[in-house]
DRENDO-1510 file (C-alpha; in Angstrom, 1 decimal, always signed):
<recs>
REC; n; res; u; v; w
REC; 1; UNK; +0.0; +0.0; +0.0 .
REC; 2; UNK; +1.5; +3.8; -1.0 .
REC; 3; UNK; +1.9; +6.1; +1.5 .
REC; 4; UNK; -1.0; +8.7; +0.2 .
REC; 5; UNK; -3.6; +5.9; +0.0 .
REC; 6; UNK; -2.8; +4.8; +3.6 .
REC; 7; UNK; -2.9; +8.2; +4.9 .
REC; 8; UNK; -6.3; +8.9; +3.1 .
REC; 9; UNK; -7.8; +5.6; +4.6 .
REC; 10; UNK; -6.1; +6.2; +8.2 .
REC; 11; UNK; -7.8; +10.2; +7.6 .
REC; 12; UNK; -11.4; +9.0; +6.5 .
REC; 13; UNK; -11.7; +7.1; +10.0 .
REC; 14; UNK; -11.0; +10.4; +12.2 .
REC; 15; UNK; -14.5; +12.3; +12.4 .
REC; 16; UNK; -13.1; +15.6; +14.3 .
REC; 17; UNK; -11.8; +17.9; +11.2 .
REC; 18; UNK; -9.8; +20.0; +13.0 .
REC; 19; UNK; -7.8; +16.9; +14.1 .
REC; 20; UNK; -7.8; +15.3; +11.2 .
REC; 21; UNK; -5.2; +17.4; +9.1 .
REC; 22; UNK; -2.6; +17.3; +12.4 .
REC; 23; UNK; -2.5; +14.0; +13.2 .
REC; 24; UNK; -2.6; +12.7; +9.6 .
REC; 25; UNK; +1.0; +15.1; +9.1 .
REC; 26; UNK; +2.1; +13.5; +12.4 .
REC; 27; UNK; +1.7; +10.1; +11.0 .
REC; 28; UNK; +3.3; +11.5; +7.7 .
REC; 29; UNK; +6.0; +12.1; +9.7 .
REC; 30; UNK; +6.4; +9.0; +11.5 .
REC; 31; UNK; +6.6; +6.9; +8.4 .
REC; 32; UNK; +8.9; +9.5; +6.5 .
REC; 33; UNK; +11.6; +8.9; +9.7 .
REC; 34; UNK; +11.0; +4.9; +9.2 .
REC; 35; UNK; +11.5; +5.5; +5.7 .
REC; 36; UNK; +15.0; +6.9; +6.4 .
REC; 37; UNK; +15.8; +4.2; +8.3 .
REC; 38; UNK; +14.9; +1.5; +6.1 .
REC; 39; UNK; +17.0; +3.4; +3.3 .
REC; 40; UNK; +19.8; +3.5; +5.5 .
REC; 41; UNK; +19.8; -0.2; +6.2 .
REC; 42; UNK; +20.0; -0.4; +2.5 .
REC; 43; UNK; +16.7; -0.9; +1.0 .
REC; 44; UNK; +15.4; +1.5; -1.8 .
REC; 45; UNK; +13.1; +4.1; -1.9 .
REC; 46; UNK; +10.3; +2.0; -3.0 .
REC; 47; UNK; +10.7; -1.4; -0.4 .
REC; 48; UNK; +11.6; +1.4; +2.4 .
REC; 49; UNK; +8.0; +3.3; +2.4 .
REC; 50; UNK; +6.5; -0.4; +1.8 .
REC; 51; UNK; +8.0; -1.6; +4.9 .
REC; 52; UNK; +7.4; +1.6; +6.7 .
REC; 53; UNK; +3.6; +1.6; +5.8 .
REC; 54; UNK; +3.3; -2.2; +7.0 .
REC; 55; UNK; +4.7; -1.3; +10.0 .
REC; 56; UNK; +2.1; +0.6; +11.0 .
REC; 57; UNK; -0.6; -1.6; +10.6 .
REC; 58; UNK; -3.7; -1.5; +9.1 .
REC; 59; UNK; -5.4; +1.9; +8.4 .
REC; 60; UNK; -8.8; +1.7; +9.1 .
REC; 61; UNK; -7.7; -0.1; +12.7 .
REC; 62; UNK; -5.0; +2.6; +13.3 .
REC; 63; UNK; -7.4; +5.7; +12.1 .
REC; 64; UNK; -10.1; +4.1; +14.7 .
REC; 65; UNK; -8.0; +4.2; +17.5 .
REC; 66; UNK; -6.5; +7.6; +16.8 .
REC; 67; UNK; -10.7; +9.1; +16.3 .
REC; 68; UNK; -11.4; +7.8; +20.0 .
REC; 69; UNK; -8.0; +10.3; +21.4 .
REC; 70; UNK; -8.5; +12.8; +19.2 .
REC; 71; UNK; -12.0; +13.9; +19.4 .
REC; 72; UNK; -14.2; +16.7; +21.7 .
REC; 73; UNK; -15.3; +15.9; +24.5 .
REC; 74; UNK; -18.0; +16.8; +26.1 .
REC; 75; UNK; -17.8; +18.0; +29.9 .
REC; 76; UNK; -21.4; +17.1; +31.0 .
REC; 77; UNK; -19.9; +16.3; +34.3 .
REC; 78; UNK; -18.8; +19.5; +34.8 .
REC; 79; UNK; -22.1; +21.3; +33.2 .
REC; 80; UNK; -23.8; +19.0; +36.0 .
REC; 81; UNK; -22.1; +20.6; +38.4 .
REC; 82; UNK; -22.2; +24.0; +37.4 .
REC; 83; UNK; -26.4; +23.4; +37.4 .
REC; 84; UNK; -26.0; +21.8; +40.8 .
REC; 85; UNK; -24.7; +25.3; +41.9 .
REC; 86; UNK; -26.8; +27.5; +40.8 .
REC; 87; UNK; -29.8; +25.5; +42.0 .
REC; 88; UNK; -28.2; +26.0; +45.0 .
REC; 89; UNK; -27.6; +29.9; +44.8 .
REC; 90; UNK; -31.2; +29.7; +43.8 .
REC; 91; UNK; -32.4; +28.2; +46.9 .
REC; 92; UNK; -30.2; +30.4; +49.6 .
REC; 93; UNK; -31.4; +33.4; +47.7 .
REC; 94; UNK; -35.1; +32.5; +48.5 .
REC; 95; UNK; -34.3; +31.4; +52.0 .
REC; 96; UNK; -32.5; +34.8; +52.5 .
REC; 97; UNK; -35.6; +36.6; +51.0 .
REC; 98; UNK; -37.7; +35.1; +53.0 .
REC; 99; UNK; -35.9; +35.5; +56.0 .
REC; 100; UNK; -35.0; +39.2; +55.1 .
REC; 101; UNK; -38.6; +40.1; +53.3 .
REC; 102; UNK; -36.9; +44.1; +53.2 .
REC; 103; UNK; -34.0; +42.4; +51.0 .
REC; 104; UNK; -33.7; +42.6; +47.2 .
REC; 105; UNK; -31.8; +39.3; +46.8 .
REC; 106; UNK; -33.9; +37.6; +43.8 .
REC; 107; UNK; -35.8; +38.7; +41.1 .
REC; 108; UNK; -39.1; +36.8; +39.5 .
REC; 109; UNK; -37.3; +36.1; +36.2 .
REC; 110; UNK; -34.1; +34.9; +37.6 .
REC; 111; UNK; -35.7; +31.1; +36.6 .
REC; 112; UNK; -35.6; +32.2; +33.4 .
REC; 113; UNK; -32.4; +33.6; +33.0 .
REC; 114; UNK; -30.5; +30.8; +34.0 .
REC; 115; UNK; -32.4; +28.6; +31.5 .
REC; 116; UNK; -31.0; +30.9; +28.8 .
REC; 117; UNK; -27.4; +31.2; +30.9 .
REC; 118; UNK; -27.2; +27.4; +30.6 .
REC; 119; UNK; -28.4; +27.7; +26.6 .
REC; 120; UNK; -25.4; +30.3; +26.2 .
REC; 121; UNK; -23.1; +28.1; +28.2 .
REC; 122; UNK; -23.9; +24.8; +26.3 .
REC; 123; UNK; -23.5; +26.8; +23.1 .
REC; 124; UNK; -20.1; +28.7; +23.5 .
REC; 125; UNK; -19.0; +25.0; +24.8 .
REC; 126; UNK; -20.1; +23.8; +21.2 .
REC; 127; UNK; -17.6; +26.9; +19.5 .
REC; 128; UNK; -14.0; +26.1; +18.3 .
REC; 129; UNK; -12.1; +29.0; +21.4 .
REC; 130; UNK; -9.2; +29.2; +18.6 .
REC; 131; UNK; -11.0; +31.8; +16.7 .
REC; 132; UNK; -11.0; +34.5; +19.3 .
REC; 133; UNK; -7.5; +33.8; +19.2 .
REC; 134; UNK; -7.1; +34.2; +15.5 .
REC; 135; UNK; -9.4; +37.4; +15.6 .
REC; 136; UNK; -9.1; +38.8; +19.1 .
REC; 137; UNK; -7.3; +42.5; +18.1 .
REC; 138; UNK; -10.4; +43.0; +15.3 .
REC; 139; UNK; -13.6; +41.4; +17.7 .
REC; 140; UNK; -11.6; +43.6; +20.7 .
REC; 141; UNK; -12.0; +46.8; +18.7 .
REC; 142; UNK; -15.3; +46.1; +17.5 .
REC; 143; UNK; -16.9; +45.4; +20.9 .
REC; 144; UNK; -15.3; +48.7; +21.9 .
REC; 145; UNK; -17.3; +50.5; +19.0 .
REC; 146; UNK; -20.5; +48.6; +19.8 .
REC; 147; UNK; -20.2; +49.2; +23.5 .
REC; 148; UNK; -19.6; +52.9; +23.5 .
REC; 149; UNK; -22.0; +54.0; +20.3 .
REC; 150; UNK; -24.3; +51.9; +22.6 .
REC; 151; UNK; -23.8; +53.9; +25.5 .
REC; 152; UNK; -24.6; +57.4; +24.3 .
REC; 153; UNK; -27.3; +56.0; +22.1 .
REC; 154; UNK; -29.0; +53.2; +24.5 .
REC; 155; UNK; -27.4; +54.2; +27.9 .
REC; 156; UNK; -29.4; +55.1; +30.8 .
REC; 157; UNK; -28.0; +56.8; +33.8 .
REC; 158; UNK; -28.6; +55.6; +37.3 .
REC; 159; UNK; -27.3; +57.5; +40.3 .
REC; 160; UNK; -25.5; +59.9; +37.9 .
REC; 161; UNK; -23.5; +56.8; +36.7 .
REC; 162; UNK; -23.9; +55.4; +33.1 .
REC; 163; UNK; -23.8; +51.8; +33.7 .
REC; 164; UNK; -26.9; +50.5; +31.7 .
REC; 165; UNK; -27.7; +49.8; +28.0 .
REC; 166; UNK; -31.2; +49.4; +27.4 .
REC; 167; UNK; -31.7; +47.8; +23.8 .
REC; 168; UNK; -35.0; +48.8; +22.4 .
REC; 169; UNK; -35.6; +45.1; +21.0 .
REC; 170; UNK; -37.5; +43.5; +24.2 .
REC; 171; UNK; -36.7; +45.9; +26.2 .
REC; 172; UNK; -33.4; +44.2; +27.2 .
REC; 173; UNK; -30.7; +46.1; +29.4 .
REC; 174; UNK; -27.4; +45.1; +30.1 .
REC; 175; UNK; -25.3; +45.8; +32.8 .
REC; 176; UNK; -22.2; +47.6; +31.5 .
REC; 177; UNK; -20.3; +47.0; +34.7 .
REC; 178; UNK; -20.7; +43.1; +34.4 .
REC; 179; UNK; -20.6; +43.1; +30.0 .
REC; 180; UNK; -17.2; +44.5; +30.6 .
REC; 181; UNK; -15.5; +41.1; +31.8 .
REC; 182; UNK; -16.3; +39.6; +28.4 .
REC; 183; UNK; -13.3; +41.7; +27.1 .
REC; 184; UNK; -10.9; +39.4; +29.3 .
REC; 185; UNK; -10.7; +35.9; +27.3 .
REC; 186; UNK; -10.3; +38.7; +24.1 .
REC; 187; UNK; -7.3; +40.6; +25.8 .
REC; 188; UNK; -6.0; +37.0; +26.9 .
REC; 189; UNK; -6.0; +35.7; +23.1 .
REC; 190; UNK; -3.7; +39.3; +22.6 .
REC; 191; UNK; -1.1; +38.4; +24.8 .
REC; 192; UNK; -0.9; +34.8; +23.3 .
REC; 193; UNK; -0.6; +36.6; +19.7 .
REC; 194; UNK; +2.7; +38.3; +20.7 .
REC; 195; UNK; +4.0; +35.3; +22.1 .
REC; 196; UNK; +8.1; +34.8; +20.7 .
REC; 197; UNK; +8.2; +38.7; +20.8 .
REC; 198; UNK; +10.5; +41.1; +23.2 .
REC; 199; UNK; +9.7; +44.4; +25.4 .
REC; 200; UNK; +7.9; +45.9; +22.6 .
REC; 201; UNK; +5.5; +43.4; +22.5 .
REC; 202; UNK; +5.1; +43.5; +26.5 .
REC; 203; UNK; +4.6; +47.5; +25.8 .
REC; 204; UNK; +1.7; +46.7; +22.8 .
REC; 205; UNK; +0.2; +43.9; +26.1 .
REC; 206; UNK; -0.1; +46.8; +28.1 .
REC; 207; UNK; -1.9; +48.9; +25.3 .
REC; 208; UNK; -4.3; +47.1; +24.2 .
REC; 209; UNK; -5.6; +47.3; +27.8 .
REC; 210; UNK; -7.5; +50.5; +27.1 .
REC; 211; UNK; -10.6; +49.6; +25.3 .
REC; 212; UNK; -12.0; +48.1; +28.6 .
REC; 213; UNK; -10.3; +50.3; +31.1 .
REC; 214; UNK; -11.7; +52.9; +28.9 .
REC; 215; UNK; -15.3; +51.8; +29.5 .
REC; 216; UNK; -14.9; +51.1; +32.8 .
REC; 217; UNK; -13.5; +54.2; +33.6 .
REC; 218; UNK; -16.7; +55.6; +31.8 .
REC; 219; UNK; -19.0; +54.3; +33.7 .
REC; 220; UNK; -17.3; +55.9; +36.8 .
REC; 221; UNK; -17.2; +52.3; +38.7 .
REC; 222; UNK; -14.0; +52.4; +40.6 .
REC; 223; UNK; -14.3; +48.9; +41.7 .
REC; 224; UNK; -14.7; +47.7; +38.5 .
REC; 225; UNK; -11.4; +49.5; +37.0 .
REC; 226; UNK; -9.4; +48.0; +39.5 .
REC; 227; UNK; -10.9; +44.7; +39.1 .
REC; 228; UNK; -10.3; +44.6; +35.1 .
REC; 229; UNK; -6.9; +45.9; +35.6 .
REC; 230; UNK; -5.9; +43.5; +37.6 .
REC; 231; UNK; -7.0; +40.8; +36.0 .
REC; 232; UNK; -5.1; +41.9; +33.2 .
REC; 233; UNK; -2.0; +42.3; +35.1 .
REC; 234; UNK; -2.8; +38.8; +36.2 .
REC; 235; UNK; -2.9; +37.2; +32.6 .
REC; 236; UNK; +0.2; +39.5; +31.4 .
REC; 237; UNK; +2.4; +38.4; +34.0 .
REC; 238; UNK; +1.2; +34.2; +33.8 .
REC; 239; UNK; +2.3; +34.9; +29.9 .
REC; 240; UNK; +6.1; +36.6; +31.2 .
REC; 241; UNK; +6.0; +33.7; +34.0 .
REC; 242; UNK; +5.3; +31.2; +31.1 .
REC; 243; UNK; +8.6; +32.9; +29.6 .
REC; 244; UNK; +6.7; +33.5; +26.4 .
REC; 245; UNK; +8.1; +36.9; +25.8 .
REC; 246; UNK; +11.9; +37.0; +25.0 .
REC; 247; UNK; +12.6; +39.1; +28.1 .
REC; 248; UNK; +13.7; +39.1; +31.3 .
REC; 249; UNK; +10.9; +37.3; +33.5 .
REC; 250; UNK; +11.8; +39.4; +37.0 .
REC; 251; UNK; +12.8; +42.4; +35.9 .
REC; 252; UNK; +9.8; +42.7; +33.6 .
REC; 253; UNK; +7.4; +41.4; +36.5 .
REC; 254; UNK; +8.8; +43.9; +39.0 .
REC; 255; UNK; +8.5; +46.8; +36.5 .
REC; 256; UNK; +4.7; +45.7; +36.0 .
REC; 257; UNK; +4.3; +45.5; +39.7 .
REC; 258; UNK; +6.0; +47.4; +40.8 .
REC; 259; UNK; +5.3; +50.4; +38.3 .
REC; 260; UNK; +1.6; +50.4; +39.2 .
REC; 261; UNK; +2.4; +50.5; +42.8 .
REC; 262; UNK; +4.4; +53.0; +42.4 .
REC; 263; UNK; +2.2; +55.0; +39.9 .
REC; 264; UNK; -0.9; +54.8; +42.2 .
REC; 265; UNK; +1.1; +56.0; +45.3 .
REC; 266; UNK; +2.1; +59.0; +43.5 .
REC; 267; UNK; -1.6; +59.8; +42.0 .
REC; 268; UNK; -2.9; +59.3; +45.6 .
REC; 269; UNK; +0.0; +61.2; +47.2 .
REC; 270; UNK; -0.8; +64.2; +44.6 .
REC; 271; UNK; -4.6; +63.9; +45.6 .
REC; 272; UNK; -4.1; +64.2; +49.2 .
REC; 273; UNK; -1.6; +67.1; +48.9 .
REC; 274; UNK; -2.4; +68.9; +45.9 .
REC; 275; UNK; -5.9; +68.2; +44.8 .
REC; 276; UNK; -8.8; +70.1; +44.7 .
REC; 277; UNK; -10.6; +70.1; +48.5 .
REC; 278; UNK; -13.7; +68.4; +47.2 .
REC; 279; UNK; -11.6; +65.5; +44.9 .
REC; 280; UNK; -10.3; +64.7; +48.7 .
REC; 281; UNK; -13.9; +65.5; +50.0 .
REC; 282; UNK; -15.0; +62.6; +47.8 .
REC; 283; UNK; -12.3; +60.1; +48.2 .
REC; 284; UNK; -13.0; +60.3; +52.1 .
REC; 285; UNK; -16.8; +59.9; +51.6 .
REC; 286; UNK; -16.1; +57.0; +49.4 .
REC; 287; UNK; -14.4; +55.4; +52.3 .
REC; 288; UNK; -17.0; +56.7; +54.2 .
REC; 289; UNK; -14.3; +57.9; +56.8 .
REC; 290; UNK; -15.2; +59.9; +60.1 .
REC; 291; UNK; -12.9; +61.7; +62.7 .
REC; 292; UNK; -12.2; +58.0; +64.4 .
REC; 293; UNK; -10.5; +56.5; +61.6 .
REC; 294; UNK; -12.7; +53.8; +61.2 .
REC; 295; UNK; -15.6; +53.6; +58.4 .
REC; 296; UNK; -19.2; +53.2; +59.2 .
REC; 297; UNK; -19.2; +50.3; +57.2 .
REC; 298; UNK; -16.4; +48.5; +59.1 .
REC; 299; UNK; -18.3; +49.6; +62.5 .
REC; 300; UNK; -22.0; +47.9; +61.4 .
REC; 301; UNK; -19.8; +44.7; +60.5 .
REC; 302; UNK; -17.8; +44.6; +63.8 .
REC; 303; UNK; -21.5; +45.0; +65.6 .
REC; 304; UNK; -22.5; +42.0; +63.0 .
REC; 305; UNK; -20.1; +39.6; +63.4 .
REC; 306; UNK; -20.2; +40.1; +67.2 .
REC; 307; UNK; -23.8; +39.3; +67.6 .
REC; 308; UNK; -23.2; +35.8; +65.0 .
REC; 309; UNK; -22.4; +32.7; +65.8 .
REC; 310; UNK; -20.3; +29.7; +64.3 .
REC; 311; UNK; -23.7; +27.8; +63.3 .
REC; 312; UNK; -27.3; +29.2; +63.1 .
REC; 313; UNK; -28.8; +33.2; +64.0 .
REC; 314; UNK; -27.6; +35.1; +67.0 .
REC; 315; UNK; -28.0; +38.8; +67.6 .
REC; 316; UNK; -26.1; +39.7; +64.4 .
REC; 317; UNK; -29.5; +39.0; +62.6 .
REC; 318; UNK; -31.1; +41.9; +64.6 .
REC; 319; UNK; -28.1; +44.4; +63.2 .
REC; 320; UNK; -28.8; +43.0; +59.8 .
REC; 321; UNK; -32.0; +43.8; +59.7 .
REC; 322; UNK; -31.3; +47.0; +61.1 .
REC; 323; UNK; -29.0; +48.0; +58.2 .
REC; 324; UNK; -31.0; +47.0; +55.5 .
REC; 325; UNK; -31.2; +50.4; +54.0 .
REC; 326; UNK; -27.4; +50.6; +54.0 .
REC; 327; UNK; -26.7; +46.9; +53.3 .
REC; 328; UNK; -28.8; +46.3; +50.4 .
REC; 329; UNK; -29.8; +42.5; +49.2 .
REC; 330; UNK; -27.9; +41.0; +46.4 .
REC; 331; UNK; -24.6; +43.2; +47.3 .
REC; 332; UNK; -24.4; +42.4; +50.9 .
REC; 333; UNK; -25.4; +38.1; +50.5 .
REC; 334; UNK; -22.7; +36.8; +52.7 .
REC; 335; UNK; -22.8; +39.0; +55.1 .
REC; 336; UNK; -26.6; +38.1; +55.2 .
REC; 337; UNK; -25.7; +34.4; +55.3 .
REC; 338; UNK; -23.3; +34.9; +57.6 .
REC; 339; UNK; -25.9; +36.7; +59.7 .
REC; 340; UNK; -28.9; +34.2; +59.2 .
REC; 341; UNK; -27.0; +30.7; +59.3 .
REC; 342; UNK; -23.5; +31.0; +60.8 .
REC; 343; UNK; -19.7; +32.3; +59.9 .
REC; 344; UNK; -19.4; +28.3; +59.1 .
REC; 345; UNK; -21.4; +28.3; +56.8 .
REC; 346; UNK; -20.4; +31.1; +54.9 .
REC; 347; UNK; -16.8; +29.9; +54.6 .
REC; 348; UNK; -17.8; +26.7; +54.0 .
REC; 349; UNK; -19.7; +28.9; +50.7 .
REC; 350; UNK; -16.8; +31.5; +49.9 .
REC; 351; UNK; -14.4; +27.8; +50.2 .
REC; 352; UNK; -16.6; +25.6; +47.9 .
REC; 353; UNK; -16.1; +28.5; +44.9 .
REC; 354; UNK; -12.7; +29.2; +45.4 .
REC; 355; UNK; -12.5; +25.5; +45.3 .
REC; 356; UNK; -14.2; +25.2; +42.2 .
REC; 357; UNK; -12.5; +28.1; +40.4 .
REC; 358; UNK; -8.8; +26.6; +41.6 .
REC; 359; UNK; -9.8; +23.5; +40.2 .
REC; 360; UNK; -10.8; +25.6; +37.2 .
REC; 361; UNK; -7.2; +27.6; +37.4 .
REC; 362; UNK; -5.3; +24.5; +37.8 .
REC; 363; UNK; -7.5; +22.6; +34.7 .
REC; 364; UNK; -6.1; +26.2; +32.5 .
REC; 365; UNK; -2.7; +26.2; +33.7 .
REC; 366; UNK; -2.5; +22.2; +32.5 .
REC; 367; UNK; -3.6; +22.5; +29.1 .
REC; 368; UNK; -0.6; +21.8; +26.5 .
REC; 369; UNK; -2.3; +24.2; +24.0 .
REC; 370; UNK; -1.0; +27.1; +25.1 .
REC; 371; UNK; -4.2; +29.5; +23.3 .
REC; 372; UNK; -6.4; +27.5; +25.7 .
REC; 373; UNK; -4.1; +27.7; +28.9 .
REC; 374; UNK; -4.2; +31.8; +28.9 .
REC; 375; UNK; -7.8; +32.2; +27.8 .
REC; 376; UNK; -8.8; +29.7; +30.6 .
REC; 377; UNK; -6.1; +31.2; +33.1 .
REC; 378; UNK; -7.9; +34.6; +32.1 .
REC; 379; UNK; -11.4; +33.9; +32.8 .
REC; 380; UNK; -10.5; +31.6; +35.5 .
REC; 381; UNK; -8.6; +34.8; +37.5 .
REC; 382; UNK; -11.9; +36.8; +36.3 .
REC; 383; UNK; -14.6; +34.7; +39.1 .
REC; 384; UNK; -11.4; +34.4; +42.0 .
REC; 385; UNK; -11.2; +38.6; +41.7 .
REC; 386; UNK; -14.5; +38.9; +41.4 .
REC; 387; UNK; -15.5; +36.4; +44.0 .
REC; 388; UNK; -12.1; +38.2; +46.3 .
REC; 389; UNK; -13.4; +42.0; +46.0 .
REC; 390; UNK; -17.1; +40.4; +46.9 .
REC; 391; UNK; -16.2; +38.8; +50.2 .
REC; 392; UNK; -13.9; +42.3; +50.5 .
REC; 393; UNK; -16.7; +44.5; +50.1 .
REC; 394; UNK; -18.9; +42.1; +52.9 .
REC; 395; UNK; -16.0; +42.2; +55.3 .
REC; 396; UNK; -15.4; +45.9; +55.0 .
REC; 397; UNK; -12.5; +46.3; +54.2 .
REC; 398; UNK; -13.6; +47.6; +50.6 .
REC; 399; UNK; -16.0; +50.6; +50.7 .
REC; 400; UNK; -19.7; +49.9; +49.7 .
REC; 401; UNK; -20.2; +49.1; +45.6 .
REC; 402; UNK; -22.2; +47.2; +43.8 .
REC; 403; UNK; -20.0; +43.9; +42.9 .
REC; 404; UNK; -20.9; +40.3; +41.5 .
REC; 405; UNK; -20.6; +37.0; +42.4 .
REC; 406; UNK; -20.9; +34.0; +40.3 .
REC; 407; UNK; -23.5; +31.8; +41.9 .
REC; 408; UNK; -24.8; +34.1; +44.8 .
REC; 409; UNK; -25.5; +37.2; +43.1 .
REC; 410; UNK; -28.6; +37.3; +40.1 .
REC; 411; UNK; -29.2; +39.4; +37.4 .
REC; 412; UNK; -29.4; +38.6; +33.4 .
REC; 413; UNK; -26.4; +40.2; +32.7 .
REC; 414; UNK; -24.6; +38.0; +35.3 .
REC; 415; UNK; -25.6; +34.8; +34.5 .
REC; 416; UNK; -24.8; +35.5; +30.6 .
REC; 417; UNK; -21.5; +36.8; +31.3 .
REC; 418; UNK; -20.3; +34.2; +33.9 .
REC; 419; UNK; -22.2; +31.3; +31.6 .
REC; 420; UNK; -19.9; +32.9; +28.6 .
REC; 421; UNK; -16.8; +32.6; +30.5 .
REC; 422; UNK; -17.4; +29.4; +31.9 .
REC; 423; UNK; -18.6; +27.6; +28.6 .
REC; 424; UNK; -15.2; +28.9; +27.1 .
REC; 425; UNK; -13.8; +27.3; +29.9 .
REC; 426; UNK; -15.8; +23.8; +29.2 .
REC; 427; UNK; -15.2; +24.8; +25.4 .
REC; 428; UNK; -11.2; +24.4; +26.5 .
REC; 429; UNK; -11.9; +21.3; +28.1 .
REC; 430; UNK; -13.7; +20.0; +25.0 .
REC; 431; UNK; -10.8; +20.3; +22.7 .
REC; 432; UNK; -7.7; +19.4; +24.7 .
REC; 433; UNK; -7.0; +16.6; +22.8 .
REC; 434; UNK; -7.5; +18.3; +19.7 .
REC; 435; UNK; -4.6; +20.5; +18.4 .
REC; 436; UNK; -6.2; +23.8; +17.6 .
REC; 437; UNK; -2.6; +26.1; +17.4 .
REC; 438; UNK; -0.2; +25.3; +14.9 .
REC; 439; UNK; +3.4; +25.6; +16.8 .
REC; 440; UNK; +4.8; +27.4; +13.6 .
REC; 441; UNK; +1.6; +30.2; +13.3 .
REC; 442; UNK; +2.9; +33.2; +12.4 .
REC; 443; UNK; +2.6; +35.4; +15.4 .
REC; 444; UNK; +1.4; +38.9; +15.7 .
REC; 445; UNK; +3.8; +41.5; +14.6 .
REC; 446; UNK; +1.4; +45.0; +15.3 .
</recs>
């Protein structure tokens, strides 16, 4: 049998096509080597690919085996899990409401959006993740466009902050705040691009941070700056740790770090001495800071977590309750839980999620294609700061905000977004043993 006709026999049995065309060349490859060998062992060109083909066996057997490794595969273990959560948010949130009937913690149509959360997740599982990766600089740009004709056209303005798009189709608004995170597995795909590349390319990283900082910063959510910007700083410095730039890996970690330090030191430093009274007016209100030192915020949750015990209510309920104009529903959830059923149980809810988003982290960090391993890393440091500057904000030591958490927190916008970033997680998972990167792509080179 020739070598093309075994190849095209071997090919025909492997059903994935996107890991057809690699592991037929890697086979190519194989039999080309024996074929060298054979030749050296002084057979000719002809008897050498003969010999070579036979010793791989028979095609159809060989091609059989090869479709059952290299093939998607489905993470319905995983999607179980993920519904096994949020019907459990789902309950807590009701027991909460009920116990806290003052409390906005759940909405009517909250059924209904995780239905089309899981119908998103499922879907983006479904999508081949190497195209962001292949169009990540153009989709980045575009969603930039979109976003902010949307918000002077669509945007609506709540509390004097524009953090709303309300799409006249349905009526459907979108939280701005929350859209923003689906810019991370995008800037993620960016870094990988410039993978091979120097301090240049590190600079260009660091650029193309400003379509979502540039949002965020427009709708005037502090929080949310902070949170996007360091989950950038997160996936830039996983790429330098990864040593995929040709550069130094501490020096260029310590300038990242280091720099931003350093910059925000000097921007508050400037406020404090040489800003405008009611800039430093502000920044003390936002910390809610009083003569003592100590915020409002931080005093409440002292007089909470005093009055709570390890299991079940204790006084702390009465201070809840108490504070429910200040400490509003959905925002404040674990300090609610906390306050309702016991500090045990809420760590044993704030450990379960880090738990599962770890397990997520470490999944990313495993994956050989390397495409995969910094989109996953990316939206798997997306839920830990988010789910860090949640538990922050209910311990005090983060002003009051609105901030999301995946599982405990509803909203549309939420569930799509988290259901997005997870079912490019799952989508990841799918196709690990299918090479999606070739490892001689051209790389990025603007």
């Amino acid at each position: 049998m020739k070598k093309e006709e075994y190849l095209r026999i071997l090919a025909e049995q492997i059903r994935c096509k996107q890991a057809r065309a690699q592991v037929t060349q890697e086979i190519r490859s194989h039999i080309e080597e024996q074929e060298e060998f054979y030749i050296s062992e002084g057979l000719n060109k002809e008897e050498a690919q003969a010999e070579a083909v036979r010793q791989m066996g028979d095609p159809v057997e060989a091609g059989a085996a090869l479709d059952l490794v290299h093939r998607p595969r489905m993470a319905w273990g995983w999607i179980a899990l993920i519904g096994g959560l949020y019907g459990a948010g789902y309950i807590l949130l009701n027991l909460l409401q009920s116990n806290f009937s003052k409390g906005n913690f759940i909405a009517g149509d909250h059924v209904k959006w995780m239905l089309i959360g899981f119908a998103v997740l499922i879907g983006v599982c479904y999508l081949d993740y190497s195209r962001i990766g292949r169009w990540a600089r153009e989709i980045t740009v575009a969603a930039f466009i979109v976003v902010f004709v949307g918000m002077f056209i669509f945007g609506q303005q709540i509390n004097g902050a524009l953090g709303w798009i309300t799409l006249p189709i349905l009526s459907l608004s979108l939280n701005i705040r929350l859209c923003i995170f689906l810019f991370v597995p995008l800037y993620a795909a960016i870094v990988y691009r410039y993978h091979g590349q120097g301090y240049l390319a590190v600079g260009k990283s660091l650029l193309w941070m400003l379509p979502g900082l540039c949002i965020a910063l427009r709708v005037t959510s502090v929080l949310t700056v902070l949170m996007l910007f360091l989950i950038y700083l997160l996936i830039l410095s996983f790429a330098v740790v990864k040593e995929w730039f040709k550069v130094s890996r501490a020096k260029t970690l310590l300038s990242l770090w280091g720099g931003t330090v350093l910059l925000s030191g000097i921007g508050y430093l400037k406020l404090f001495l040489f800003g405008p009274e009611y800039q430093r007016m502000r920044v003390a209100n936002m910390l809610q800071l009083e003569s003592g030192g100590e915020s409002y915020q931080l005093r409440l949750l002292k007089g909470i977590l005093e009055g709570c015990r390890w299991i079940g209510s204790g006084e702390g309920k009465m201070v809840v309750k108490s504070a429910d104009r200040i400490m509003e529903g959905m925002d404040y959830g674990l300090m609610y839980i906390t306050a309702c059923y016991g500090i045990l149980v809420s760590v044993l809810v704030i450990g379960m999620l880090t738990a599962l988003f770890i397990c997520f982290m470490g999944m990313s960090v495993g994956q050989r294609n390397r495409l995969g391993s910094i989109i996953g890393f990316g939206c798997t440091a997306a839920f830990l700061v988010q789910l860090l500057f949640y538990v922050m904000m209910n311990t005090g030591i983060l002003p009051s905000s609105s901030v999301y958490c995946p599982f405990l927190t509803y909203g549309g916008t939420g569930v799509l977004v988290t259901n997005t970033l997870i079912g490019l997680l799952l989508s990841i998972y799918r196709y690990q043993d299918v090479l999606l990167e070739s490892e001689t792509e051209s790389i990025c080179v603007y």
